[in-house]
C-alpha positions as CSV (number, residue, x, y, z in Angstrom):
1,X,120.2,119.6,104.3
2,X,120.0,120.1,100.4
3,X,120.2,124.2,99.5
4,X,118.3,124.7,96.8
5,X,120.0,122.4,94.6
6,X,117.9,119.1,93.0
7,X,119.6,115.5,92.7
8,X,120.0,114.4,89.1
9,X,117.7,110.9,89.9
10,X,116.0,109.3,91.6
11,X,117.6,108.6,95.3
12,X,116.6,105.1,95.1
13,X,119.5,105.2,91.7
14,X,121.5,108.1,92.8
15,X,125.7,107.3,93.2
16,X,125.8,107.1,97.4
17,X,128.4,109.8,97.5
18,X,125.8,112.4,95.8
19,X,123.3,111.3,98.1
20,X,125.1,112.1,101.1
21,X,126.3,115.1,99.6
22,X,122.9,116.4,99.0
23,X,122.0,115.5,102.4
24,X,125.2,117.1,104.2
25,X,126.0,113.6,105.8
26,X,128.8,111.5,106.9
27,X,128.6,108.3,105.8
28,X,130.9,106.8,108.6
29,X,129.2,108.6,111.3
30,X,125.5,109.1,110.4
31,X,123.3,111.4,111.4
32,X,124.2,114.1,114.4
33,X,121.2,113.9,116.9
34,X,120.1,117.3,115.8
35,X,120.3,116.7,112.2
36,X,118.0,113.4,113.1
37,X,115.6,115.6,115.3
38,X,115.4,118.6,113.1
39,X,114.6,115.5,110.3
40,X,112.1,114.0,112.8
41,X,109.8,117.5,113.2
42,X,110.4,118.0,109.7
43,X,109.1,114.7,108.2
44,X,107.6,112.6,111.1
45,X,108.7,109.2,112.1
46,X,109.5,106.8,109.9
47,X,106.3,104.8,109.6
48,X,104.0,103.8,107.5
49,X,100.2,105.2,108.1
50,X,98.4,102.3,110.0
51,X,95.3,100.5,108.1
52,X,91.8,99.8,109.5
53,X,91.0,96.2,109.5
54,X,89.1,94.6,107.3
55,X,85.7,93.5,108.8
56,X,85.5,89.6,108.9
57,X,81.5,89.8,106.7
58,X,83.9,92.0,104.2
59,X,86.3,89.1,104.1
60,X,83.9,86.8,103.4
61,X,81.9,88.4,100.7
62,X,85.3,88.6,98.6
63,X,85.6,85.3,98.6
64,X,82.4,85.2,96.3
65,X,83.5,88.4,93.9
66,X,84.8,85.6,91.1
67,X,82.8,85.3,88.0
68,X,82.8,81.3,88.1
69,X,82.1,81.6,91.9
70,X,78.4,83.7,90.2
71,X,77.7,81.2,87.7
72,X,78.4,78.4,90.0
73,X,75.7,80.5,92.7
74,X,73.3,81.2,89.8
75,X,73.0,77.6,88.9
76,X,72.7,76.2,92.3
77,X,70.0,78.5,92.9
78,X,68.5,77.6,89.5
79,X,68.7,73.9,90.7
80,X,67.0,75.0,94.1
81,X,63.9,76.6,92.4
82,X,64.1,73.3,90.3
């Protein structure tokens, strides 16, 4: 991995061959299964942190959270007490 030194941008912008320079990888072979287990208890798996659901009653009450949605609420209520 990198020693010390800092890449120059961002990796999503950085030239490939400074990348995996920085990294200390071949790009024709990859990753050596240590280097990709030594990454692995390093950083975790590769995954994105799973949600909770949204509750159905949550999805329905932001259906209403529009201001015409209110006005149109308000006046069919005024109409009701009418």
């Amino acid at each position: 991995m990198s020693s010390g030194k800092k890449l120059s941008k961002s990796t999503s912008t950085v030239e490939l061959s400074e990348l995996t320079s920085y990294l200390g990888v071949d790009p024709s072979t990859g990753l050596s299964s240590a280097q990709a287990e030594s990454l692995l208890s390093i950083h975790g798996p590769n995954e994105l942190d799973k949600e909770d659901p949204t509750p159905l009653w949550r999805l329905v009450l932001e259906q209403f959270d529009d201001t015409l949605v209110k006005i149109l609420l308000a006046a069919a209520f005024v109409s009701f007490l009418l």
